[in-house]
PDB file of the backbone (N, CA, C, O) and the ligand in Angstrom, with CONECT records:
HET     CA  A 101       1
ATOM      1  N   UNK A   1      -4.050  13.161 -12.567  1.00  0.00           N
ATOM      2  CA  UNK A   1      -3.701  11.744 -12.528  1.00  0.00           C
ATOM      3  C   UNK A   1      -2.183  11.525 -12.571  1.00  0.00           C
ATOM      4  O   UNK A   1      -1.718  10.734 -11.749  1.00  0.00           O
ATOM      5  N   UNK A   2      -1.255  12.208 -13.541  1.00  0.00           N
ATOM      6  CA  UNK A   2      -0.177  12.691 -13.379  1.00  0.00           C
ATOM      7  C   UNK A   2       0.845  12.564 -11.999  1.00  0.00           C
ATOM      8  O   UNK A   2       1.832  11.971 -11.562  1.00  0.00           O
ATOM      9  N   UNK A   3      -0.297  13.706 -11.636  1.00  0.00           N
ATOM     10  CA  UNK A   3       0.530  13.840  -9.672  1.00  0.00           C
ATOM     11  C   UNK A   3       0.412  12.557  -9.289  1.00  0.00           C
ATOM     12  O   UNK A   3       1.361  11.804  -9.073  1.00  0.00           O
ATOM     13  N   UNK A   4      -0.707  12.293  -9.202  1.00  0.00           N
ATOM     14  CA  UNK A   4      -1.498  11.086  -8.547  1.00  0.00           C
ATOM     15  C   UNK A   4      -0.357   9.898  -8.542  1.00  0.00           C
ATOM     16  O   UNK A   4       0.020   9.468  -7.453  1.00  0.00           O
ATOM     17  N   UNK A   5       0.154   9.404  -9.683  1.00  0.00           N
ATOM     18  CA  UNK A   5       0.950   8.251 -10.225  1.00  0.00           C
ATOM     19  C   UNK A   5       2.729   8.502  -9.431  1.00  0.00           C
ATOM     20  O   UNK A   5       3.543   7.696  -8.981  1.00  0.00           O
ATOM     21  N   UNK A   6       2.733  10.365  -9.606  1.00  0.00           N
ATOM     22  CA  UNK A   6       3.978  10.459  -8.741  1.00  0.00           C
ATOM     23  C   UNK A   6       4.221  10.027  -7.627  1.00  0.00           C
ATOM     24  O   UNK A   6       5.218   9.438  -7.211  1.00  0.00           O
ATOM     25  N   UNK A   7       2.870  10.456  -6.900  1.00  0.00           N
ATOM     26  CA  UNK A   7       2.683  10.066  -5.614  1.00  0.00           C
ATOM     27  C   UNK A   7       2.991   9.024  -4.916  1.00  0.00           C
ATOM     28  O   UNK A   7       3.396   8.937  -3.757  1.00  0.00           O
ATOM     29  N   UNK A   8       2.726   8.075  -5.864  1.00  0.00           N
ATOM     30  CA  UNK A   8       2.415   6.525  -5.943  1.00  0.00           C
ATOM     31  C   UNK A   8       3.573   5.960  -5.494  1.00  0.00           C
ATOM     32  O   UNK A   8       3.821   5.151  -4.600  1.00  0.00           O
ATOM     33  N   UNK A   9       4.486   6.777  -6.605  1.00  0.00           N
ATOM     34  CA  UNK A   9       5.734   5.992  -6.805  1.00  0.00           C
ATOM     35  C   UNK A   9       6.616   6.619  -5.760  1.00  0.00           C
ATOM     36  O   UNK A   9       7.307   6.053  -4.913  1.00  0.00           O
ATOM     37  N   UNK A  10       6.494   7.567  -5.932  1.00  0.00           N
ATOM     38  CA  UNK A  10       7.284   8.356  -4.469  1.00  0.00           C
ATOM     39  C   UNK A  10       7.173   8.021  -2.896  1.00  0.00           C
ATOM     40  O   UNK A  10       8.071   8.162  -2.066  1.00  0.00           O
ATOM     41  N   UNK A  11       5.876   7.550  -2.681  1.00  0.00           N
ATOM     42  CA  UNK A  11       5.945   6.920  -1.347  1.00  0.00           C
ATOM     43  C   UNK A  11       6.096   5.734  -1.195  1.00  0.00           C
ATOM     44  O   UNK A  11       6.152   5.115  -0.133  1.00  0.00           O
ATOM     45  N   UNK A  12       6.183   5.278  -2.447  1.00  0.00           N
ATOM     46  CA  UNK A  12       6.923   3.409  -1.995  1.00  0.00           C
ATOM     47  C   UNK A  12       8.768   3.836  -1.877  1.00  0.00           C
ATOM     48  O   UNK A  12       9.592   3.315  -1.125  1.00  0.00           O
ATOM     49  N   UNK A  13       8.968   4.828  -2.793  1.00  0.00           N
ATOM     50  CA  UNK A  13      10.515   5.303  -2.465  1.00  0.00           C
ATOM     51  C   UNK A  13      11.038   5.573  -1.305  1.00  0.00           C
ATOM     52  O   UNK A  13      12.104   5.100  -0.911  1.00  0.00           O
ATOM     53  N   UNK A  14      10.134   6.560  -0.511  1.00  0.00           N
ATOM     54  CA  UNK A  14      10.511   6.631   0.538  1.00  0.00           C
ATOM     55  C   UNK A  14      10.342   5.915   1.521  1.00  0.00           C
ATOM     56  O   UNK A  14      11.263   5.955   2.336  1.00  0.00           O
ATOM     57  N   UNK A  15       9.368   5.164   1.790  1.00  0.00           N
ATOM     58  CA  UNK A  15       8.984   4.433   2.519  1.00  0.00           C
ATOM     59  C   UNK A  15      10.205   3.181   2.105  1.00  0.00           C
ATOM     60  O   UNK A  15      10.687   2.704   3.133  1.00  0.00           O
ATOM     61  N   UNK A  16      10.617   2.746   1.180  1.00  0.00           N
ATOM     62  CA  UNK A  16      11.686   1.443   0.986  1.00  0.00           C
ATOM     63  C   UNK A  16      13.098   1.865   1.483  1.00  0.00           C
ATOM     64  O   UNK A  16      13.852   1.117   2.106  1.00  0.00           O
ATOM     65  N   UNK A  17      13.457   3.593   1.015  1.00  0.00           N
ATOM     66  CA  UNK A  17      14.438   4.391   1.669  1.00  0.00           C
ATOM     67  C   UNK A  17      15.855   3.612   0.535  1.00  0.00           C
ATOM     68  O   UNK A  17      16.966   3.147   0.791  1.00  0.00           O
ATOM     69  N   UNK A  18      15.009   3.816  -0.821  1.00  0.00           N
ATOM     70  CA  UNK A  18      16.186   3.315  -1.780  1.00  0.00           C
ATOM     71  C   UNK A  18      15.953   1.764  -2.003  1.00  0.00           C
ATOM     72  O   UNK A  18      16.523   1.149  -2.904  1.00  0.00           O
ATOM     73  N   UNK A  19      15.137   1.226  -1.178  1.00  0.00           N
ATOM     74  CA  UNK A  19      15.303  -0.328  -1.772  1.00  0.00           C
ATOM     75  C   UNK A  19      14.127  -1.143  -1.991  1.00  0.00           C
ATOM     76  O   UNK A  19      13.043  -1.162  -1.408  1.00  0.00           O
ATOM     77  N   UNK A  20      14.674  -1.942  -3.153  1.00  0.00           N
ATOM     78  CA  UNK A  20      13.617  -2.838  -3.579  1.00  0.00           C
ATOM     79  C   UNK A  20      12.540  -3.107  -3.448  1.00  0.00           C
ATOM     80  O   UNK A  20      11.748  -3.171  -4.388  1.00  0.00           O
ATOM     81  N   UNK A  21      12.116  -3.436  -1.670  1.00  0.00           N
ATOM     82  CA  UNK A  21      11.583  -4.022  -1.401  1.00  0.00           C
ATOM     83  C   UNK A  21      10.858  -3.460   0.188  1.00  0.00           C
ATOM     84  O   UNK A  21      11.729  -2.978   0.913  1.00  0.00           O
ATOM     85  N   UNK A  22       9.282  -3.451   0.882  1.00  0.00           N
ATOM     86  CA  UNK A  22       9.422  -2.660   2.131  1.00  0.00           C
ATOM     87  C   UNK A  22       9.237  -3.904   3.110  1.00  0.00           C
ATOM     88  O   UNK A  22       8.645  -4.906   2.709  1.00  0.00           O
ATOM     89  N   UNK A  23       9.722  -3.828   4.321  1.00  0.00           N
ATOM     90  CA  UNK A  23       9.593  -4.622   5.336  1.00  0.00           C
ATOM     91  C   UNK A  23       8.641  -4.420   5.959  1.00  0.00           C
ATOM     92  O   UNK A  23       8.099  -3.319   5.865  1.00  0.00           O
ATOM     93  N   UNK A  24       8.169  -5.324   6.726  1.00  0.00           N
ATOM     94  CA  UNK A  24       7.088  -5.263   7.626  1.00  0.00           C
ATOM     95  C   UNK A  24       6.610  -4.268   8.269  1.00  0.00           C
ATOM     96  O   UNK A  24       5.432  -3.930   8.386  1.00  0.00           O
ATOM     97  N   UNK A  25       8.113  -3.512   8.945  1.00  0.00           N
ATOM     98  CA  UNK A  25       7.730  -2.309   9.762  1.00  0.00           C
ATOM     99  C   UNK A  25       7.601  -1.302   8.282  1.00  0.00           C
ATOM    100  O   UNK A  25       6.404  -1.056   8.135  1.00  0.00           O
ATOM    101  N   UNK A  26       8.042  -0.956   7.685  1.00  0.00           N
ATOM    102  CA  UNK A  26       8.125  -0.106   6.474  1.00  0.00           C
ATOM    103  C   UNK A  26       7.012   0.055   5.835  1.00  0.00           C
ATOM    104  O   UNK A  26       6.608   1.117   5.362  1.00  0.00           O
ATOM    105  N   UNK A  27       6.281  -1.377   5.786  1.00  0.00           N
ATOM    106  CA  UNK A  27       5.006  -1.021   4.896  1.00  0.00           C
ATOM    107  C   UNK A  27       3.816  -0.802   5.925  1.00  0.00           C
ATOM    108  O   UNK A  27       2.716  -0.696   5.383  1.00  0.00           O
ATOM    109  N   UNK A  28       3.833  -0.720   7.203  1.00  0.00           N
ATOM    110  CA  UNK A  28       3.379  -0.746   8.213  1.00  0.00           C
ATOM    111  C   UNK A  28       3.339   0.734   8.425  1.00  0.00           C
ATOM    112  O   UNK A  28       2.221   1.201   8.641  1.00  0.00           O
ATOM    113  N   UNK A  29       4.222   1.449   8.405  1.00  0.00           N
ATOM    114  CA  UNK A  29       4.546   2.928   8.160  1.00  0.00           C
ATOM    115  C   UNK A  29       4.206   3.377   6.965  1.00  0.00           C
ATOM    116  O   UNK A  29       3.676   4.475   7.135  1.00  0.00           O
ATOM    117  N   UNK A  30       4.223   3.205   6.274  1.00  0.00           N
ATOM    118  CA  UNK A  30       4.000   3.283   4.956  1.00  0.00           C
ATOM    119  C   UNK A  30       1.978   3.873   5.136  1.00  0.00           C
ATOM    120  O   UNK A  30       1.422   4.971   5.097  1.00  0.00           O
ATOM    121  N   UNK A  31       1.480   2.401   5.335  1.00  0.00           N
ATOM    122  CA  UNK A  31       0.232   2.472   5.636  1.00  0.00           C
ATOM    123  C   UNK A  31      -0.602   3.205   6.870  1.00  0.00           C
ATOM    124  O   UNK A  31      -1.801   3.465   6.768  1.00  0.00           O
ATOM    125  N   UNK A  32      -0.025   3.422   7.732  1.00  0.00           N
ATOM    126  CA  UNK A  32      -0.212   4.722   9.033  1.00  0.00           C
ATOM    127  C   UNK A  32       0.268   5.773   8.250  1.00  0.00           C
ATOM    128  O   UNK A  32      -0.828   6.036   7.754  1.00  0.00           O
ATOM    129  N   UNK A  33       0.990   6.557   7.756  1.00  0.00           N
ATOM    130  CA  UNK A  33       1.366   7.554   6.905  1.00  0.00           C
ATOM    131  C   UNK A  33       0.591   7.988   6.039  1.00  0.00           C
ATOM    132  O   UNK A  33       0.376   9.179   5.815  1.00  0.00           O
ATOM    133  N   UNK A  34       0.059   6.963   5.425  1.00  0.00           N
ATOM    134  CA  UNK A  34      -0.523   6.958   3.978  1.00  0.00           C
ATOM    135  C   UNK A  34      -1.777   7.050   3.565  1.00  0.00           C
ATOM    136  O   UNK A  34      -2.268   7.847   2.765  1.00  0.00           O
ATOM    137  N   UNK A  35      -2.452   5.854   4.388  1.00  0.00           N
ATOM    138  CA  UNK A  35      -3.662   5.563   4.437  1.00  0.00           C
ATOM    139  C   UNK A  35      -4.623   5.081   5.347  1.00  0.00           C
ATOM    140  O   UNK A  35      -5.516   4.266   5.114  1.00  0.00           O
ATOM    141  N   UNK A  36      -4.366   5.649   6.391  1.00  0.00           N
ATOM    142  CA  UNK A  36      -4.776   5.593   7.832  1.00  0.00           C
ATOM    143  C   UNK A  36      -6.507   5.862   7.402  1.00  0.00           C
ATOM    144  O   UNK A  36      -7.390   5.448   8.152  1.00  0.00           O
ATOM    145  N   UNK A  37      -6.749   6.421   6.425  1.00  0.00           N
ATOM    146  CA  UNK A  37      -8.469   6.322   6.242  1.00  0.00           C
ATOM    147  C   UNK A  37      -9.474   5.173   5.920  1.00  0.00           C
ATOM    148  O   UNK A  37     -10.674   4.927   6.045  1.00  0.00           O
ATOM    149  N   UNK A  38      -8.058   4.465   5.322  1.00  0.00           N
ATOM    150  CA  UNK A  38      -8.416   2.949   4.458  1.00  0.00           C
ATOM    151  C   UNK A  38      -8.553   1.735   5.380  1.00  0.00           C
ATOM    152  O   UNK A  38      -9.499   1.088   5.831  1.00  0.00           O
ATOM    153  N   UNK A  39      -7.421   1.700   5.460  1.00  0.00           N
ATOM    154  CA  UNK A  39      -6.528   0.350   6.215  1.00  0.00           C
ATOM    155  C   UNK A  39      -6.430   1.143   8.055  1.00  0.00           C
ATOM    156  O   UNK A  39      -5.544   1.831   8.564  1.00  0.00           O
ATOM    157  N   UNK A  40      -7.451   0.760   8.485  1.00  0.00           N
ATOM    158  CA  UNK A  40      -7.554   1.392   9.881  1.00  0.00           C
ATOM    159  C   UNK A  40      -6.690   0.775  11.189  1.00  0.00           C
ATOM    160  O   UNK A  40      -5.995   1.441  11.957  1.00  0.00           O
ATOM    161  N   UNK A  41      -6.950  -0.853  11.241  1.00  0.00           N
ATOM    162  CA  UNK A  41      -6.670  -1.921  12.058  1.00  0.00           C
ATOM    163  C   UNK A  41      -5.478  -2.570  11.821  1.00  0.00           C
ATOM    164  O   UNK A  41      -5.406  -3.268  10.809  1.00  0.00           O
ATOM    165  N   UNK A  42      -4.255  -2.449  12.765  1.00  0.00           N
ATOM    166  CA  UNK A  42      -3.375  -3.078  12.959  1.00  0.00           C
ATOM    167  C   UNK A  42      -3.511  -4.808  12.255  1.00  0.00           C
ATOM    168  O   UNK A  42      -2.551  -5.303  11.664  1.00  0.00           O
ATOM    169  N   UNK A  43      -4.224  -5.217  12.355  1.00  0.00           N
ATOM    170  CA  UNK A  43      -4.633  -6.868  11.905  1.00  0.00           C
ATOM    171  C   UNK A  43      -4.848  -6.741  10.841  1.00  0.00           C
ATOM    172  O   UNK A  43      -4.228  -7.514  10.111  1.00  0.00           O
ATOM    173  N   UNK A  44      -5.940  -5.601  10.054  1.00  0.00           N
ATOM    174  CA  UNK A  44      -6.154  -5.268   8.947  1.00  0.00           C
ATOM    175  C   UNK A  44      -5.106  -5.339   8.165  1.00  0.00           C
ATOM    176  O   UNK A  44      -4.892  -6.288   7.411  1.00  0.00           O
ATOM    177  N   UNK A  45      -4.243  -4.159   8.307  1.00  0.00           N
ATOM    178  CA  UNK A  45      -2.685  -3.824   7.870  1.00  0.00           C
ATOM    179  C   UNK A  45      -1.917  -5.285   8.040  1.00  0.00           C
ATOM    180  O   UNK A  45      -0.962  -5.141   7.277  1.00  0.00           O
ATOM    181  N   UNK A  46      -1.814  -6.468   8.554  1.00  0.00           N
ATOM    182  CA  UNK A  46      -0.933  -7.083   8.745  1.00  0.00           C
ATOM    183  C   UNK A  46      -1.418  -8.132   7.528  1.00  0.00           C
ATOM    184  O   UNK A  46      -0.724  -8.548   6.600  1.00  0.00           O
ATOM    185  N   UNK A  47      -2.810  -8.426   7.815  1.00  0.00           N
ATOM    186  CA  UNK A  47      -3.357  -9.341   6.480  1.00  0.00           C
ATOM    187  C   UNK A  47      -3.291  -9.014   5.402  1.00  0.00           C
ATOM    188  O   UNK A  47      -3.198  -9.910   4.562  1.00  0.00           O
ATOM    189  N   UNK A  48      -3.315  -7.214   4.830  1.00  0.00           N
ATOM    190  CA  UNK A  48      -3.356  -7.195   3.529  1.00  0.00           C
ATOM    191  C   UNK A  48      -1.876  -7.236   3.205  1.00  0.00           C
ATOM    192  O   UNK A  48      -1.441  -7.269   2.054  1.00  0.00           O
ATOM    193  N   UNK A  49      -1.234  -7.233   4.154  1.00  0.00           N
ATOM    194  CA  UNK A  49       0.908  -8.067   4.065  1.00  0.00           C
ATOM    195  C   UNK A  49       0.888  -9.121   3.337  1.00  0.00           C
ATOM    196  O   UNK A  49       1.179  -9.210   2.145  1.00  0.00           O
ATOM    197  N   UNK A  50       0.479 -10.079   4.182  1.00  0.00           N
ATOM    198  CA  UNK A  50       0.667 -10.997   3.939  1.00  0.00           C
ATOM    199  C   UNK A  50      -0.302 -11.773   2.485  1.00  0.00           C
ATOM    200  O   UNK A  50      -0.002 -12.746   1.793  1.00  0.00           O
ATOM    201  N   UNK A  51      -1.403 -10.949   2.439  1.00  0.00           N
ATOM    202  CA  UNK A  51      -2.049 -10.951   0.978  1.00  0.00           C
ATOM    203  C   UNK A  51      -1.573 -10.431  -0.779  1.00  0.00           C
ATOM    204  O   UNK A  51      -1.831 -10.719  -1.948  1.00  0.00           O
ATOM    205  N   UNK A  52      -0.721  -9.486   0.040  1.00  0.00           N
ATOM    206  CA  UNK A  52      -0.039  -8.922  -1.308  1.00  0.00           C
ATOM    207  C   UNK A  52       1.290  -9.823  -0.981  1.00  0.00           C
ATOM    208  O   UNK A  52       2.027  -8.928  -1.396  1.00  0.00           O
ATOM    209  N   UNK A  53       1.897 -10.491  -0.723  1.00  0.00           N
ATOM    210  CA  UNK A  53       2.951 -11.052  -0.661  1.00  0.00           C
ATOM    211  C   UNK A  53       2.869 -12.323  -1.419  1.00  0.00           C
ATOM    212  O   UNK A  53       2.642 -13.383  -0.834  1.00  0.00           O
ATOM    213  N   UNK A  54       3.082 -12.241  -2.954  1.00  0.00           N
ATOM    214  CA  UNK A  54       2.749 -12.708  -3.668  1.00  0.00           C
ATOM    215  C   UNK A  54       4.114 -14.194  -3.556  1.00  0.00           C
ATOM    216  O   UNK A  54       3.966 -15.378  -3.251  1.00  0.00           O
ATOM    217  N   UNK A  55       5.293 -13.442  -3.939  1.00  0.00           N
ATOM    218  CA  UNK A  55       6.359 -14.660  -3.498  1.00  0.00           C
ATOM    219  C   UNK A  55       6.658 -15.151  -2.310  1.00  0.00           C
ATOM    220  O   UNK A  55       7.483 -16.063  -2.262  1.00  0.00           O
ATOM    221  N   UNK A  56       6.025 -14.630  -1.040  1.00  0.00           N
ATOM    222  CA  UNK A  56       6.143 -14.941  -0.049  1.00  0.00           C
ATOM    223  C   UNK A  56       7.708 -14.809   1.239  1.00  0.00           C
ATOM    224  O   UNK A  56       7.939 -15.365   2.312  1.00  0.00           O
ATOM    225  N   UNK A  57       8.424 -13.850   0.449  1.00  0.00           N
ATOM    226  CA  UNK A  57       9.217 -13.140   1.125  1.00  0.00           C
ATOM    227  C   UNK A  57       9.498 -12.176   2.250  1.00  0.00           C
ATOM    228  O   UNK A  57      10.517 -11.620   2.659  1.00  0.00           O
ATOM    229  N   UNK A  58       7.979 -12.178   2.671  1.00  0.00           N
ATOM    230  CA  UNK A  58       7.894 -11.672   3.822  1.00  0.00           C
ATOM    231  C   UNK A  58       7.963  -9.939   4.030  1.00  0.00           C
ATOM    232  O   UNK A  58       7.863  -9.181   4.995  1.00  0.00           O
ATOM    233  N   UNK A  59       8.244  -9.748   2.216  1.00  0.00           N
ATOM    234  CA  UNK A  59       8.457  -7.770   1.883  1.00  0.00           C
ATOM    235  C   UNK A  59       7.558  -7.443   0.863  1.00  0.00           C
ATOM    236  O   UNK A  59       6.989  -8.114   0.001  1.00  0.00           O
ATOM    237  N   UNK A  60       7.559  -6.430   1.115  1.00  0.00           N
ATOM    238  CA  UNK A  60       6.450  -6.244  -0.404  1.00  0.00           C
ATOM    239  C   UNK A  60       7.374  -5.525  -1.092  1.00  0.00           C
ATOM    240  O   UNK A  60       8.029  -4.585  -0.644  1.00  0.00           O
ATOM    241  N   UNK A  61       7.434  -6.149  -2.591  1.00  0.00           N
ATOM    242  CA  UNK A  61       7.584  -5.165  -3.583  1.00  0.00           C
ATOM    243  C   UNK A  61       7.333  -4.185  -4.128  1.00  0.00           C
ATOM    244  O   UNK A  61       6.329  -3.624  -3.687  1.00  0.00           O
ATOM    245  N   UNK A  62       7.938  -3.596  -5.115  1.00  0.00           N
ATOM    246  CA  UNK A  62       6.873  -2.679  -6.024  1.00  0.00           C
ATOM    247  C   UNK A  62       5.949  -3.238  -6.623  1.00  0.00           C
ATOM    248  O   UNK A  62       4.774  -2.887  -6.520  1.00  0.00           O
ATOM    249  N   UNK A  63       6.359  -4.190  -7.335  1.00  0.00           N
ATOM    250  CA  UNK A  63       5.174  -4.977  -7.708  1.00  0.00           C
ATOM    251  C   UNK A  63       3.446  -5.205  -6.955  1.00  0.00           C
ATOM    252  O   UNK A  63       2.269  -4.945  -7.203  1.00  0.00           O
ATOM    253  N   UNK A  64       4.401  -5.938  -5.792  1.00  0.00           N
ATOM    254  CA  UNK A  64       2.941  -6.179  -4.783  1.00  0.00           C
ATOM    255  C   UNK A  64       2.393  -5.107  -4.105  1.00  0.00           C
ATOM    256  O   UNK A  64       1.558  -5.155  -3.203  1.00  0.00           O
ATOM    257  N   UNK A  65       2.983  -4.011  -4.660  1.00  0.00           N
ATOM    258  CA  UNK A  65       2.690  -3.004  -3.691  1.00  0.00           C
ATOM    259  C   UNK A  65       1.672  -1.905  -4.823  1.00  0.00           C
ATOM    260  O   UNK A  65       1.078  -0.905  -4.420  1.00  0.00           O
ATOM    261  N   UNK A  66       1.673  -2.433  -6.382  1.00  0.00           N
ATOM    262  CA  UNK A  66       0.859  -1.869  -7.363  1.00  0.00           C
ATOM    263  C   UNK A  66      -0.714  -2.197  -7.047  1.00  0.00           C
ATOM    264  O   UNK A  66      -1.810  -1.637  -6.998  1.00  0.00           O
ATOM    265  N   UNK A  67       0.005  -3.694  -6.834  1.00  0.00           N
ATOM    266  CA  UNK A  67      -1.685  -4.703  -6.476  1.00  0.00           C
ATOM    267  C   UNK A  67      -2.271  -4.171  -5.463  1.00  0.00           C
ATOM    268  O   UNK A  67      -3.502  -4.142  -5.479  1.00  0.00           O
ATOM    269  N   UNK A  68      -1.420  -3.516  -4.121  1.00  0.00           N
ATOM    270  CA  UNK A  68      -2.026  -2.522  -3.276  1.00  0.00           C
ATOM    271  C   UNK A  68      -2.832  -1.645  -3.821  1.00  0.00           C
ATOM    272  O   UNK A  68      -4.040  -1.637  -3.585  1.00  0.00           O
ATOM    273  N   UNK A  69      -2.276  -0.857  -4.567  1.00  0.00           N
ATOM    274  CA  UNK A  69      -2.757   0.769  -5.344  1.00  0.00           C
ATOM    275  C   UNK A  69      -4.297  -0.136  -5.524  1.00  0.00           C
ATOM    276  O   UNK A  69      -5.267   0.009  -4.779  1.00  0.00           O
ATOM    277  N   UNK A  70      -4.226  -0.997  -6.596  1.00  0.00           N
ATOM    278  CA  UNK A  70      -5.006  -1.445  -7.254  1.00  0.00           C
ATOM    279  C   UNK A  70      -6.136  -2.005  -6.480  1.00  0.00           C
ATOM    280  O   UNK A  70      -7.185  -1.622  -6.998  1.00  0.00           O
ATOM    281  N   UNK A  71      -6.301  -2.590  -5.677  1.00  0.00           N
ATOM    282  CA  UNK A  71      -6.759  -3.284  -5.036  1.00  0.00           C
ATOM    283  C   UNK A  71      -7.686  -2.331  -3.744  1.00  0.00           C
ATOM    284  O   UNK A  71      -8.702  -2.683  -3.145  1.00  0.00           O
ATOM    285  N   UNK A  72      -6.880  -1.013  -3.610  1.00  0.00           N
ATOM    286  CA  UNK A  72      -7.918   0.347  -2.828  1.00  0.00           C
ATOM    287  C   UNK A  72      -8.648   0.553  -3.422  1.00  0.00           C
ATOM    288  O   UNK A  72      -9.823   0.282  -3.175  1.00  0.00           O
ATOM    289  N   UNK A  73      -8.105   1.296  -4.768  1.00  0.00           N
ATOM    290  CA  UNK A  73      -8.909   1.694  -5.695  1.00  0.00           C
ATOM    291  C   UNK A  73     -10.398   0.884  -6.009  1.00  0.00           C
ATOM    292  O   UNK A  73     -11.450   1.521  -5.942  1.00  0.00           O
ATOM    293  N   UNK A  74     -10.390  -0.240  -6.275  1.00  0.00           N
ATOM    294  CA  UNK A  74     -11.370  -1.011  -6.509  1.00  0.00           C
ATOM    295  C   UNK A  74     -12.323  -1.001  -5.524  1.00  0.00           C
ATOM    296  O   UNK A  74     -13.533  -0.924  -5.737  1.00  0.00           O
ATOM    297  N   UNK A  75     -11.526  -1.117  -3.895  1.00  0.00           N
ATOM    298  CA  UNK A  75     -12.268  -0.899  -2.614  1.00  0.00           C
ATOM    299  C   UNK A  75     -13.045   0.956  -2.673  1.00  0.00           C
ATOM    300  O   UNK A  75     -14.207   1.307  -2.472  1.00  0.00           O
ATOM    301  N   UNK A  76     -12.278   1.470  -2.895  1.00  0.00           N
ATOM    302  CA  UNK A  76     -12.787   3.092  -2.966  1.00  0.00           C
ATOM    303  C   UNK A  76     -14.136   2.968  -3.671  1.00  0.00           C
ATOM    304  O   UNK A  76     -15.178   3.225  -3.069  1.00  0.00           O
ATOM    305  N   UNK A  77     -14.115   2.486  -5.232  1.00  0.00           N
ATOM    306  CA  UNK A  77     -14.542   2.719  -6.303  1.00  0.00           C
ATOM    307  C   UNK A  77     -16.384   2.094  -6.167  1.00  0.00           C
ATOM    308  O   UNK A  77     -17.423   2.529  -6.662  1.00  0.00           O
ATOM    309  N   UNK A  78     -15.987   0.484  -4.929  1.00  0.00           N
ATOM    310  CA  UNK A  78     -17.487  -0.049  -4.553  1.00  0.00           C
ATOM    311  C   UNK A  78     -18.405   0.887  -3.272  1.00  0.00           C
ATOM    312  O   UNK A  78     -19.607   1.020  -3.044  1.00  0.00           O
ATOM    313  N   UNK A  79     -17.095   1.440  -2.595  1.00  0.00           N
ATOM    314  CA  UNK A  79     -17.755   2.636  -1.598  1.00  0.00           C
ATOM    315  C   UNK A  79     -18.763   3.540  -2.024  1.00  0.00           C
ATOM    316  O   UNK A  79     -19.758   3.894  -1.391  1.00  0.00           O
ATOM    317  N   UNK A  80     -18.188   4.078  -3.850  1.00  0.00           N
ATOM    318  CA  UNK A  80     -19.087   5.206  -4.354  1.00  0.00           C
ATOM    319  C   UNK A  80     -18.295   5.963  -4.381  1.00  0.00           C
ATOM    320  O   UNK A  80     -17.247   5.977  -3.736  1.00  0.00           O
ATOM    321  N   UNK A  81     -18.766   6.864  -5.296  1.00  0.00           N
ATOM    322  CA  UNK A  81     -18.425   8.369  -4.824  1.00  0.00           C
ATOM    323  C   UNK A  81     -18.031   9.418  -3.395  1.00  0.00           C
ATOM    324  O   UNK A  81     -17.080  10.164  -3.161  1.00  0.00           O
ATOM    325  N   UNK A  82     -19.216   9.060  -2.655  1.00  0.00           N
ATOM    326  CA  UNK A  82     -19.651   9.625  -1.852  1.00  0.00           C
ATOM    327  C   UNK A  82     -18.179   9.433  -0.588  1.00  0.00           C
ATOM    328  O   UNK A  82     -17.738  10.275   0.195  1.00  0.00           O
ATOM    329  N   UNK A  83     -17.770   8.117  -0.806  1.00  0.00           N
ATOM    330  CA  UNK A  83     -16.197   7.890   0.196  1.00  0.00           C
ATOM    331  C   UNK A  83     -15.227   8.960  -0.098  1.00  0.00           C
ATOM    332  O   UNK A  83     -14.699   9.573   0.830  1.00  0.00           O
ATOM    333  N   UNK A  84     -14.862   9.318  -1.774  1.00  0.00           N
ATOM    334  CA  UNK A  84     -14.272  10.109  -1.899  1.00  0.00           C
ATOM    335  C   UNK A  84     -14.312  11.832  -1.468  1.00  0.00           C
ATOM    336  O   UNK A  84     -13.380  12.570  -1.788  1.00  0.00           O
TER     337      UNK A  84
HETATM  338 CA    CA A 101       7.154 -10.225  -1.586  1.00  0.00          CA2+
END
C-alpha cells in the first residue's frame, strides 16, 4: 500500500512536470498513461475533467485529482474482485 500511495503521488508529479496543477492535455496524458483500463473513452476522460474540477479552473489539482484516486477505487471496488 506503501508503493501504491508513492505511485499516486508520483504520477500526478510527473504528469504536472513540477506544478500545482494538470491541464487538460496533462491530465488527458496522465489518464492514457495511467489508466487506459479504467477511463477508456476520450468523452469519458473529458467528463470525469470536468467532474473533478471542483473550483472550476479548468486544471485539476492535487486535490481533485485525490477525488480521482478515490472515486476509481470505489468504481474498482463495485466491479468485485474479479476486475482486479
Ligand atoms: Ca480545478
Amino acid at each position: 500500500m506503501e508503493a501504491a500511495i508513492k505511485t499516486v503521488v508520483s504520477v500526478f508529479l510527473k504528469s504536472s512536470k513540477g506544478k500545482e496543477n494538470l491541464g487538460g492535455k496533462e491530465f488527458q496524458s496522465l489518464v492514457k498513461g495511467q489508466l487506459k483500463n479504467i477511463l477508456t473513452d476520450n468523452e469519458a476522460v473529458k467528463n470525469m475533467r470536468q467532474q473533478l474540477d471542483n473550483n472550476q479552473d479548468g486544471k485539476v489539482s492535487f486535490q481533485e485529482y485525490m477525488n480521482l484516486i478515490g472515486f476509481l477505487a470505489q468504481a474498482v471496488s463495485e466491479q468485485g474482485k474479479n476486475a482486479i
